[in-house]
C-alpha positions as CSV (number, residue, x, y, z in Angstrom):
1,X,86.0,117.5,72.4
2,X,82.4,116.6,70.6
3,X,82.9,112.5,71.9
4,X,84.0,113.8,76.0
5,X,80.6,115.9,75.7
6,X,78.7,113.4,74.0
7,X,79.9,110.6,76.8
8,X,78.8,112.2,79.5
9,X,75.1,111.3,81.0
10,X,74.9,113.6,83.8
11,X,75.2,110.5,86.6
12,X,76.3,112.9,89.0
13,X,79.1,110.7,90.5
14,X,82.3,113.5,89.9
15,X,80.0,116.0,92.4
16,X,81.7,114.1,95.6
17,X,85.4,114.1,94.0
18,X,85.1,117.3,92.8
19,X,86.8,119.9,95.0
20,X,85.6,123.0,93.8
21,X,82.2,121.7,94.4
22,X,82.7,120.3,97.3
23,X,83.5,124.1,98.6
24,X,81.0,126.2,96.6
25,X,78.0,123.5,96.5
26,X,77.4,124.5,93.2
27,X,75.8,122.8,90.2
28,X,77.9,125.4,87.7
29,X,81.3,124.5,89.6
30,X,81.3,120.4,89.0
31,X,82.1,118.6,86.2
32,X,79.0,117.8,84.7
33,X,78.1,121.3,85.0
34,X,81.0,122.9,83.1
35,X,80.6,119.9,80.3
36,X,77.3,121.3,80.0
37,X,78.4,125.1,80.0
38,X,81.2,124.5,77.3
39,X,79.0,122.6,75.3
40,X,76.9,125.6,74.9
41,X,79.3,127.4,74.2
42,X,80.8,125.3,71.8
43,X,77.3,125.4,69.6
44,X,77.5,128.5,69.5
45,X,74.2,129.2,71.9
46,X,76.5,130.8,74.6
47,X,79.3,133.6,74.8
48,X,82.3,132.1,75.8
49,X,82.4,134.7,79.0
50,X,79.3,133.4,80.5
51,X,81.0,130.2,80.7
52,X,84.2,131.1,81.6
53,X,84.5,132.2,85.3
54,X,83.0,128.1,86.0
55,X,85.9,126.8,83.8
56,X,88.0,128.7,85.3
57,X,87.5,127.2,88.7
58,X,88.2,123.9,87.4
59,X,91.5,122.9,88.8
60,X,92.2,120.2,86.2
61,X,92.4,117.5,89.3
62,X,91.0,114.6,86.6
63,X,89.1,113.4,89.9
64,X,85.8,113.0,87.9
65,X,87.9,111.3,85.3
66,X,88.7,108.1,87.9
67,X,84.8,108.9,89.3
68,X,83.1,109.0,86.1
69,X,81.3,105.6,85.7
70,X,80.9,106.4,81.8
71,X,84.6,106.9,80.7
72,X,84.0,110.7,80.1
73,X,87.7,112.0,78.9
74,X,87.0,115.6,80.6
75,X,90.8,116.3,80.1
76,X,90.3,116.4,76.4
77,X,87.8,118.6,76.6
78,X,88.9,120.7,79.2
79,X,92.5,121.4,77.7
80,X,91.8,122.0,74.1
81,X,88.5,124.4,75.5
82,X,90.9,126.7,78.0
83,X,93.6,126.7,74.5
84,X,90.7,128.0,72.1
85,X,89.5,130.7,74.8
86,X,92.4,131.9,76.2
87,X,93.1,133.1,72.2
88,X,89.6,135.0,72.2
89,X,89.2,136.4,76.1
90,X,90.1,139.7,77.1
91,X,91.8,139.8,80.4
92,X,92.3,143.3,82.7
93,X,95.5,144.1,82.6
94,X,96.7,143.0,86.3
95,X,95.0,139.9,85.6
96,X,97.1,139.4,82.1
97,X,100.2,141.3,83.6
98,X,100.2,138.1,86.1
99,X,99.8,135.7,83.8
100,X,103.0,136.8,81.4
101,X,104.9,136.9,85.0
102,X,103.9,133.3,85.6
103,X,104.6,132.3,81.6
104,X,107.9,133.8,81.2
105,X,109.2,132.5,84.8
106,X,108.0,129.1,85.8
107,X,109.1,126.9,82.7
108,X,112.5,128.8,83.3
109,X,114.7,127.9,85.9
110,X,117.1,131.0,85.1
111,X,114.1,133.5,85.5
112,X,112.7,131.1,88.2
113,X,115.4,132.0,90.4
114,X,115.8,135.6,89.8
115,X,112.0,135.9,90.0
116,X,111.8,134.5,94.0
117,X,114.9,136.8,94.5
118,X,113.0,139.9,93.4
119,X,109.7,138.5,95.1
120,X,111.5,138.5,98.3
121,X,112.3,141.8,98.0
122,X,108.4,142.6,97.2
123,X,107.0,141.0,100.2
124,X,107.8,144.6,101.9
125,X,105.2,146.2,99.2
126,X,102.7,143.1,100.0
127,X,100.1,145.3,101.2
128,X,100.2,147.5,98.2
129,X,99.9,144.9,95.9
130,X,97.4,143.2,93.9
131,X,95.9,140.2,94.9
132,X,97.2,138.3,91.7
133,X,100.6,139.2,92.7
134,X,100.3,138.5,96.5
135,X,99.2,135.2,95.8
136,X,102.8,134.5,94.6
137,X,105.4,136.0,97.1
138,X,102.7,134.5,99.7
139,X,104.4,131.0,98.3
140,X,107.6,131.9,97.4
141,X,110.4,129.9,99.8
142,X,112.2,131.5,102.4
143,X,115.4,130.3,100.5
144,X,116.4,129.1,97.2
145,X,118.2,125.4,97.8
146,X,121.8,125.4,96.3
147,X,122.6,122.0,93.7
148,X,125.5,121.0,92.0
149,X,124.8,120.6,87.7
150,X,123.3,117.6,87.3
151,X,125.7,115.7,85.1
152,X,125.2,114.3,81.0
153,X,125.1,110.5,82.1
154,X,125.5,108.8,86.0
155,X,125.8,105.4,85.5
156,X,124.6,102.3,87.2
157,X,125.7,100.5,89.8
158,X,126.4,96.7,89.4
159,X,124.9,95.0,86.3
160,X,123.4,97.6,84.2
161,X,119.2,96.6,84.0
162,X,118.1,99.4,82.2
163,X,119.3,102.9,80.6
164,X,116.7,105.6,81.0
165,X,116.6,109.9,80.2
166,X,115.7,112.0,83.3
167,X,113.4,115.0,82.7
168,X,115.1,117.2,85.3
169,X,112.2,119.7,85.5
170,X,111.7,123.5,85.8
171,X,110.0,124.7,88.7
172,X,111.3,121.5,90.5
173,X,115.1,121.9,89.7
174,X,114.8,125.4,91.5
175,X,112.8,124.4,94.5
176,X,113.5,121.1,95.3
177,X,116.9,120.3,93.2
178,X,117.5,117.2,95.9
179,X,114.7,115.2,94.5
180,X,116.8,114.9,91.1
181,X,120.0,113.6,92.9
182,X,117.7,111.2,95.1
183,X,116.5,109.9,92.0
184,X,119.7,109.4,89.9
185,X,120.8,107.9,93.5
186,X,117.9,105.0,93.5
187,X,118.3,104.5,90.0
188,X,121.6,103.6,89.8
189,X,121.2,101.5,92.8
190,X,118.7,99.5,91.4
191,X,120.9,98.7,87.7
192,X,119.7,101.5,85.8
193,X,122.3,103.7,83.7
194,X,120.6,107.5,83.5
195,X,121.1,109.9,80.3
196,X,119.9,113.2,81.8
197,X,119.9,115.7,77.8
198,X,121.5,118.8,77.9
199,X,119.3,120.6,75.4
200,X,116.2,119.9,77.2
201,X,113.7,122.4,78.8
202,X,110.5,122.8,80.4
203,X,107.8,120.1,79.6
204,X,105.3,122.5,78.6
205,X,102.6,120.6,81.0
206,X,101.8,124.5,83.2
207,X,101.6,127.0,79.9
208,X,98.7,123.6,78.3
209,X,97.5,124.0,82.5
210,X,96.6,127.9,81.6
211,X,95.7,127.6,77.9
212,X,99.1,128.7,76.5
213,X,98.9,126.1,74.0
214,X,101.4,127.5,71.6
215,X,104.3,128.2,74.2
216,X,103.3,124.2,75.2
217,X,104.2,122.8,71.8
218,X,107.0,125.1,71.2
219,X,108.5,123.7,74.7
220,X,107.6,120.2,73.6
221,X,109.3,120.3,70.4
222,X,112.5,121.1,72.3
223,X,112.3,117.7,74.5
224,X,111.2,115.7,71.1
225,X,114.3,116.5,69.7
226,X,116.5,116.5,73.1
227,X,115.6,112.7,73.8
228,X,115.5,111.4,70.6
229,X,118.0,108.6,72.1
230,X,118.2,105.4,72.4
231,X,116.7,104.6,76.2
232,X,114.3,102.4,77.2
233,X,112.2,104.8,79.5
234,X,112.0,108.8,79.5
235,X,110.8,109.3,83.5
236,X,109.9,112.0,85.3
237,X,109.4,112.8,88.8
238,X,106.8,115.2,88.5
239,X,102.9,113.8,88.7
240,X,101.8,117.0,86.5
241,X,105.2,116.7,84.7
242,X,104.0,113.2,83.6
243,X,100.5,113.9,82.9
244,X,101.4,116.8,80.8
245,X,103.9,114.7,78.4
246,X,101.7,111.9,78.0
247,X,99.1,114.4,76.3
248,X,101.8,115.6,73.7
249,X,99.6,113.5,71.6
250,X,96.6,115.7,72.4
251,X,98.6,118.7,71.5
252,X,99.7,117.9,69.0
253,X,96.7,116.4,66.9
254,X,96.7,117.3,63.8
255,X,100.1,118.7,63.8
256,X,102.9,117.3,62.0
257,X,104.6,116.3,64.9
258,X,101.5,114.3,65.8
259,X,103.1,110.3,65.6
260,X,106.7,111.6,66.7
261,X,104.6,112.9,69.8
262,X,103.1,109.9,70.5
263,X,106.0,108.0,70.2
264,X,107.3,110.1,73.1
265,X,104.3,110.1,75.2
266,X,104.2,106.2,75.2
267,X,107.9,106.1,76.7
268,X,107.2,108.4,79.5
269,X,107.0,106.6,83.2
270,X,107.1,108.1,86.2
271,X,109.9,107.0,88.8
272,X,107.5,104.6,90.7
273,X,106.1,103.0,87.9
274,X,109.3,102.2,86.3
275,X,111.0,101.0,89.7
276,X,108.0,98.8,90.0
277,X,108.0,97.3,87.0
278,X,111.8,96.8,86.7
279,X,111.7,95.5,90.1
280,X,112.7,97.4,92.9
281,X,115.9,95.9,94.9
282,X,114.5,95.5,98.7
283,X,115.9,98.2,100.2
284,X,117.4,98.5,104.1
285,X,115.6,98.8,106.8
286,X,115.2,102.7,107.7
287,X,117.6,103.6,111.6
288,X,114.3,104.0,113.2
289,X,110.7,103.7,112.5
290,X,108.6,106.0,110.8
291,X,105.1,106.6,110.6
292,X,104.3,108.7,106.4
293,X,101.0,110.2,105.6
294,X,101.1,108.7,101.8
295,X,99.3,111.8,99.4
296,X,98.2,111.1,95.9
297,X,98.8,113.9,93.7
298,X,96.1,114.4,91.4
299,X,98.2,114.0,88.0
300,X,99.7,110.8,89.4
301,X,96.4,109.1,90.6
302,X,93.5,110.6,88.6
303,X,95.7,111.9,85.3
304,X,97.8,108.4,84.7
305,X,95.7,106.2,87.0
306,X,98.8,105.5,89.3
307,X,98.4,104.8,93.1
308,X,99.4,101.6,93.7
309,X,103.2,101.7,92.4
310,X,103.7,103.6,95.1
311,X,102.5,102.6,97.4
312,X,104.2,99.0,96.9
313,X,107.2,100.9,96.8
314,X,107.0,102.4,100.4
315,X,106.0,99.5,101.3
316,X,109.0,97.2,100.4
317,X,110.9,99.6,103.4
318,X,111.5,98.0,106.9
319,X,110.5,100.5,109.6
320,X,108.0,102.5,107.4
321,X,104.5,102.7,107.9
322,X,102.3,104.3,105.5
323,X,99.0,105.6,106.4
324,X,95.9,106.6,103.9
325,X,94.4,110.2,104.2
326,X,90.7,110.7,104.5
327,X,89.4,112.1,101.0
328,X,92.7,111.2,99.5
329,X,90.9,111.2,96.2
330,X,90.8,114.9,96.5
331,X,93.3,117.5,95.6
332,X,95.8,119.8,97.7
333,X,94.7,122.9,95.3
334,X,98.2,123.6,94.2
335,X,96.9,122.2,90.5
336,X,99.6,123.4,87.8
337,X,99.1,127.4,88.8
338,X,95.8,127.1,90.2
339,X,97.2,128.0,94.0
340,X,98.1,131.8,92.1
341,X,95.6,132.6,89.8
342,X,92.2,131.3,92.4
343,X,94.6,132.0,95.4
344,X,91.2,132.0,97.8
345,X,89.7,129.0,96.6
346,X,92.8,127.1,96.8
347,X,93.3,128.4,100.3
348,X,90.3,126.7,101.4
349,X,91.1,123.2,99.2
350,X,94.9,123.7,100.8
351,X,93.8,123.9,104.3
352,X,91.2,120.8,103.8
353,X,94.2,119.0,102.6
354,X,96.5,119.6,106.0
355,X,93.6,118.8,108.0
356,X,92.5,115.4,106.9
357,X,96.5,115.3,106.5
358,X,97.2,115.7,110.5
359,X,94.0,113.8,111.6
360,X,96.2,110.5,111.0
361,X,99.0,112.0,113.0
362,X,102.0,111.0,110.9
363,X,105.5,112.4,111.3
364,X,106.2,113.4,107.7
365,X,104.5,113.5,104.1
366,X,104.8,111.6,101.2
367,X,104.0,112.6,97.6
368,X,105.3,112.5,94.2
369,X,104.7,116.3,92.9
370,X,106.7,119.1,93.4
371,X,103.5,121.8,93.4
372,X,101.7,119.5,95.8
373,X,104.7,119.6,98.2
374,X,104.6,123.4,98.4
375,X,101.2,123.8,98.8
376,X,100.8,121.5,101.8
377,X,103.8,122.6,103.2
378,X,102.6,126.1,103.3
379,X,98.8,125.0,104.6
380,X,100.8,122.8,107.3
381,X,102.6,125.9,108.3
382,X,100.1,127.7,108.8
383,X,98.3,125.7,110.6
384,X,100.7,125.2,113.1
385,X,102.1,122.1,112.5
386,X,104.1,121.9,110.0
387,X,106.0,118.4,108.9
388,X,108.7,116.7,106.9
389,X,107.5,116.8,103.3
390,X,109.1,114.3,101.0
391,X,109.0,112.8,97.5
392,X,108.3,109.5,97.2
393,X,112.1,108.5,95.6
394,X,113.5,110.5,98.6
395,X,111.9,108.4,100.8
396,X,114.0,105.1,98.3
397,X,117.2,106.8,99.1
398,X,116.6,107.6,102.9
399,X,116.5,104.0,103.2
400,X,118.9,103.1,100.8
401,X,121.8,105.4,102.2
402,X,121.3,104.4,105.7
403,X,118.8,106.7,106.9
């Protein structure tokens, strides 16, 4: 923590990629300013709850990270800072009663589901309910998608290039199971033989989002063991899926675990970076053309640096057109749990988003994170115009399958 605060020079270069300050215009709510306030805090010349409505804000985007001119690793201060408050705060007891809800459901896919069927059945008591709780059955789906299992092993098609694990997910498997089949659809396609562990769970990446560091290693133990095997990639198609396992390192520092978590991190790829590297076979030309509205989710581009893979993906397909979004470099708002816990802030981040999204008039969305999907599709909606939204692999398969 001591080097990210030391780093910083107070340029002022995050202020224009920083979304919460972009919105409240102030000096407390960007980057350099929470450095500043968790410094203090930090020698001991602040109380932590000065500090912490600021920090709390923060959605974690790593914008300033790709702005910052300096190299200041805000991540590693922001993570382990929410970890050591969130064991000394006090919380009122909605506030804490909301986050046990989200705790013991998301990283669950069980729970997961029986939570949006109960939440359903709450959106009658909407109006008598607290705002911490609104903010979730206002983005639950209408519907819960149905999926076959995903099987142990589907193997590749042709020569066999490459034998990867699939993290399946947790909130993702629930909402969007289709983007797991698309994926063990392209891979195959493209030579690779994918192991997808039965004992493995949640990544851990939302309970380090809200400070729940313990619950975050305890979940990451249970993937270190589950894909111990021999593969040459572990990929995920989750931008904050991704970012969070590449930090196991950070989590675990200190902890015995500490090299085996490194070893992990260092074999985690998301799906477009390991297509691209491996060498994507040129897929079919789509049945008609298509105009996309490319988003970077902020884990992808700001939290592993990744926007081009993508993008040179996409564009290997006949009939697509991709097309940038103005201040792409800043977030939807959907942030981990950000979109319940600051529902109003990230109401006004969201509905930036879908503007500058429908000001380049495409016919669908592109993106490669699950919370980023929901959130613009529910900002879309209600502006009126709302759009195909697809992950980035889904788009692979579309054109792969004859779409």
């Amino acid at each position: 923590m001591a080097h990210a605060v030391e780093t910083c020079v107070h340029c002022g270069f995050c202020l224009a990629t920083c979304p919460t300050y972009k919105v409240l215009g102030e000096e407390m709510d960007s980057p350099r300013g929470r450095i500043i306030l968790m410094k203090e805090v930090l020698e001991g010349s602040m109380p932590a709850t000065d500090a912490l409505p600021f920090v709390d804000r923060c959605l974690g985007c790593m914008a300033c990270v790709t702005a910052c001119p300096s190299g200041v690793e805000y991540g590693h201060l922001l993570t382990p800072f929410r970890a050591m408050a969130e064991r000394e705060r006090s919380r009122p007891p909605v506030n804490r009663a909301a986050r046990i809800l989200i705790k013991e459901t998301l990283p669950y896919p069980d729970r997961f589901r029986l939570a949006i069927q109960g939440g359903r059945v709450g959106r009658w008591l909407r109006s008598a309910l607290p705002e911490a709780f609104g903010a979730m059955l206002d983005l639950l789906p209408d519907r819960v998608p149905s999926a076959d299992p995903l099987p142990e092993i589907y193997p590749a098609q042709g020569t066999r290039r490459a034998r990867v694990a699939l993290i399946s997910g947790c909130v993702q498997q629930v909402l969007a199971p289709q983007i797991n089949w698309a994926t063990l659809r392209v891979l195959a396609r493209n030579g690779v033989e994918t192991v997808i562990p039965r004992k493995q769970g949640c990544c851990g990446s939302l309970s380090l989002h809200i400070g729940e560091a313990g619950q975050a290693r305890e979940l990451a133990r249970q993937n270190l063991a589950a894909f111990a095997g021999d593969v040459d990639a572990i990929i995920t198609n989750a931008a904050g899926c991704g970012s969070g396992m590449q930090e196991y390192g950070l989590l675990f520092a200190g902890e015995p675990d500490c090299d085996k978590a490194e070893a992990f991190s260092r074999r985690v790829r998301d799906i477009t970076v390991f297509l691209d590297e491996l060498g994507l076979l040129p897929p079919p030309a789509l049945s008609r053309s298509l105009t996309v509205a490319y988003h970077d989710a902020c884990h992808l581009a700001h939290a592993q640096r990744v926007t081009a893979a993508p993008r040179r993906l996409l564009g290997m397909i006949p009939n697509l057109t991709v097309v940038e979004v103005p201040e792409s470099e800043l977030c939807c708002g959907s942030a981990g749990t950000y979109n319940l816990e600051q529902p109003e802030l990230a109401k006004q981040i969201g509905e930036r988003k879908a503007r500058n999204i429908l000001s380049v008039a495409p016919q669908a969305v592109v993106t490669g994170n699950i919370g980023c999907m929901n959130q613009i599709k529910v900002h879309l909606e209600m502006l009126g115009s709302p759009l195909p939204i697809w992950h980035t692999v889904e788009v692979l398969d579309l054109a792969y399958t004859g779409g």
